[in-house]
MIVEX-937270 format. One line per field, with one value per residue: residue number from 1; residue in one letter; x, y, z of N, C-alpha, C in turn. Coordinates in steps of 0.02 Angstrom, whole numbers, plus 50000, padded with zeros to 5 digits. Each point is the difference from the previous one (the first is absolute). Last residue first. Layout:
% MIVEX-937270
seq <- c(NUM:...)
type <- c(A:...)
n_east <- c(X:...)
n_north <- c(Y:...)
n_up <- c(Z:...)
ca_east <- c(X:...)
ca_north <- c(Y:...)
ca_up <- c(Z:...)
c_east <- c(X:...)
c_north <- c(Y:...)
c_up <- c(Z:...)
***
This chain:
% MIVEX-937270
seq <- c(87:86:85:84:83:82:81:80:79:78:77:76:75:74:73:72:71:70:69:68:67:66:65:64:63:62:61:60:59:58:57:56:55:54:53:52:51:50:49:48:47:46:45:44:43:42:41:40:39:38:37:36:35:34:33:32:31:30:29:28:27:26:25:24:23:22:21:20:19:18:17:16:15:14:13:12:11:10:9:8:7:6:5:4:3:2:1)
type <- c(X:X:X:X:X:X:X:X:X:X:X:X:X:X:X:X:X:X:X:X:X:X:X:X:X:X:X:X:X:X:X:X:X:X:X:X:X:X:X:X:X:X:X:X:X:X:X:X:X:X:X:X:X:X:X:X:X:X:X:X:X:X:X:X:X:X:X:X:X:X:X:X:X:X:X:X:X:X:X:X:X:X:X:X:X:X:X)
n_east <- c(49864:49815:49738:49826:49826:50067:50106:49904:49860:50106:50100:49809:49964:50191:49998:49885:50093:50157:49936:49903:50171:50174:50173:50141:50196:50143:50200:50061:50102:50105:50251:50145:50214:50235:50149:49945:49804:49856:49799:49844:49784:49836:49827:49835:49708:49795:49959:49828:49879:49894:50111:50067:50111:50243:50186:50091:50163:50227:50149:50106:50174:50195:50069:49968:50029:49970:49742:49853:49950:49929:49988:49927:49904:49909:49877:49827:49949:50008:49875:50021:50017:50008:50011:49967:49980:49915:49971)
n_north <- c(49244:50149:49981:50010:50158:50228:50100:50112:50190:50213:50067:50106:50230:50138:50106:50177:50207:50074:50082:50225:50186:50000:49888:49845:49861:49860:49878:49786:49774:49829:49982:49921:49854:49930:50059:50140:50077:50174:50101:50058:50129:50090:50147:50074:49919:49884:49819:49801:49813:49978:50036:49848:49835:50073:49975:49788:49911:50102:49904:49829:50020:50070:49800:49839:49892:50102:50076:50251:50187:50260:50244:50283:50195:50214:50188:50231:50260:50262:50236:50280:50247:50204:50108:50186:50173:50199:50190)
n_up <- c(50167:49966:50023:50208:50110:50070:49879:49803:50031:50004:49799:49860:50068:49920:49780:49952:50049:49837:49807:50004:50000:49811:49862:50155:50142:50189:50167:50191:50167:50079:49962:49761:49868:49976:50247:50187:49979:49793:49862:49759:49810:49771:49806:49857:49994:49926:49804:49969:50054:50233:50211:50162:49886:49947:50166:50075:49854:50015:50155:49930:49860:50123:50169:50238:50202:50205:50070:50095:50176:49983:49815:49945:49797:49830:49911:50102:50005:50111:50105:50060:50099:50107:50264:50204:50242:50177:50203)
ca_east <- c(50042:50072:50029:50055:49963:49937:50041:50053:49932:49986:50050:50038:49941:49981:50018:49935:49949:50014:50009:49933:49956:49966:49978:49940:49957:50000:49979:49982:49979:49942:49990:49963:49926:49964:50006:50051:49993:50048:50047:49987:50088:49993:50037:50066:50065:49981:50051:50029:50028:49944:49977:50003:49951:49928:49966:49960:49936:49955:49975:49965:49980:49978:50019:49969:50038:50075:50054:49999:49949:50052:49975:50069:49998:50042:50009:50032:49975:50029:50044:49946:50034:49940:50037:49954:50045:49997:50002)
ca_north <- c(49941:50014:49985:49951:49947:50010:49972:49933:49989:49982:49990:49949:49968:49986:49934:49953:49975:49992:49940:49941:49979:50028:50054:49977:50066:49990:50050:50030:50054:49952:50014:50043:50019:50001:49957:49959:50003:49945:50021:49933:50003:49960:49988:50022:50011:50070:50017:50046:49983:49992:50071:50038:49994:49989:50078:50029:49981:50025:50054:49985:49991:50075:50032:50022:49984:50016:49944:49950:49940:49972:49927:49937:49943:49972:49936:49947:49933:49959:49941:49953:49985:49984:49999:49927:49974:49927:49988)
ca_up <- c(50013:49987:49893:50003:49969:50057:50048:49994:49979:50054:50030:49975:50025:50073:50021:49983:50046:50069:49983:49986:50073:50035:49978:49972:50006:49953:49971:49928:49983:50013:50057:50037:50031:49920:49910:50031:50082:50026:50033:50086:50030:50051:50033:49961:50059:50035:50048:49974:49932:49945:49967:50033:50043:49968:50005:50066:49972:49912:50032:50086:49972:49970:49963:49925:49942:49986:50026:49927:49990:50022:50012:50011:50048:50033:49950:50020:49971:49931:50014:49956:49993:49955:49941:49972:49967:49970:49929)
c_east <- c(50040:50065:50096:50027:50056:50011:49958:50051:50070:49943:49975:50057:50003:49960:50014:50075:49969:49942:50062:50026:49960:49959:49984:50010:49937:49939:49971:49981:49996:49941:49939:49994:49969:49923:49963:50024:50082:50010:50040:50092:50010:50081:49999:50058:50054:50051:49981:50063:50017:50037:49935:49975:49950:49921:49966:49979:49954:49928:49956:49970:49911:49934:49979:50054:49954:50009:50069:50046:50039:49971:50036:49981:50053:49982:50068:50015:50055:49959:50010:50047:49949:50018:49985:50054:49949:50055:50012)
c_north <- c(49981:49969:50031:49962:49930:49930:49966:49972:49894:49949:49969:49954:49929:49948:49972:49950:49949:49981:49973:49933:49947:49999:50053:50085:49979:50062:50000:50093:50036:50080:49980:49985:50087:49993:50032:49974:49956:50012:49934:50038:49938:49998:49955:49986:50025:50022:50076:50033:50057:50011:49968:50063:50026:50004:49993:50068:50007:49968:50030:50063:49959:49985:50084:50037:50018:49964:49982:49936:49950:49915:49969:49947:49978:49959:49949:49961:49929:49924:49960:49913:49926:49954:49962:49974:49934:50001:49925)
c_up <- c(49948:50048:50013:49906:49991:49969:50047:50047:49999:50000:50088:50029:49968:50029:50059:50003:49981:50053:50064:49995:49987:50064:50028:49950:49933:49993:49923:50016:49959:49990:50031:50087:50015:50008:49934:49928:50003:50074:50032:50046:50064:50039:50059:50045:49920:50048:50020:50047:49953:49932:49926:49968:50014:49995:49903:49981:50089:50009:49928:50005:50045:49953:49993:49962:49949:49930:49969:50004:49942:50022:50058:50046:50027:50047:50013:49934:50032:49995:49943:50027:49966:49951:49953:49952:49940:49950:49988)
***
C-alpha cells in the first residue's frame, strides 16, 4: 500500500539576504529593495538580526506580498550584485 499525502506547497515569500555590508543602515537597506522592487513596496517586512553591538549581522530577513513579487525581486536583487550597483 502507497502511502500519498496531499499535502499542497506553501508559496515561498520569504528571503534571507546575506552578504549585506555591516555599515549599511535600515534606511540603506529600504532604498536597495526598492530598487529592486521597481519603487514599489512589495516586501511587509524586513528583520536585520543584530550581530553583537548596535550593528546588524550583515543579514536581512525580508518577506515579500507575494510569490510573484518575491521572486522578480530576487532576480533583480541578483541581476544588481552580478553588475556590482550595490557596492
Amino acid at each position: 500500500t502507497e502511502l500519498r499525502t496531499t499535502q499542497a506547497r506553501q508559496p515561498i515569500t520569504t528571503l534571507a539576504l546575506r552578504g549585506i555590508c555591516k555599515a549599511y543602515t535600515l534606511e540603506r537597506i529600504f532604498d536597495i529593495l526598492d530598487a529592486a522592487c521597481e519603487d514599489e513596496r512589495k516586501y511587509d517586512f524586513v528583520h536585520l538580526p543584530k550581530s553583537g553591538g548596535q550593528k546588524h549581522g550583515g543579514l536581512a530577513i525580508v518577506n515579500f506580498t507575494d510569490e510573484e513579487s518575491c521572486g522578480q525581486c530576487l532576480q533583480k536583487l541578483l541581476a544588481m550584485s552580478d553588475d556590482g550597483s550595490l557596492s
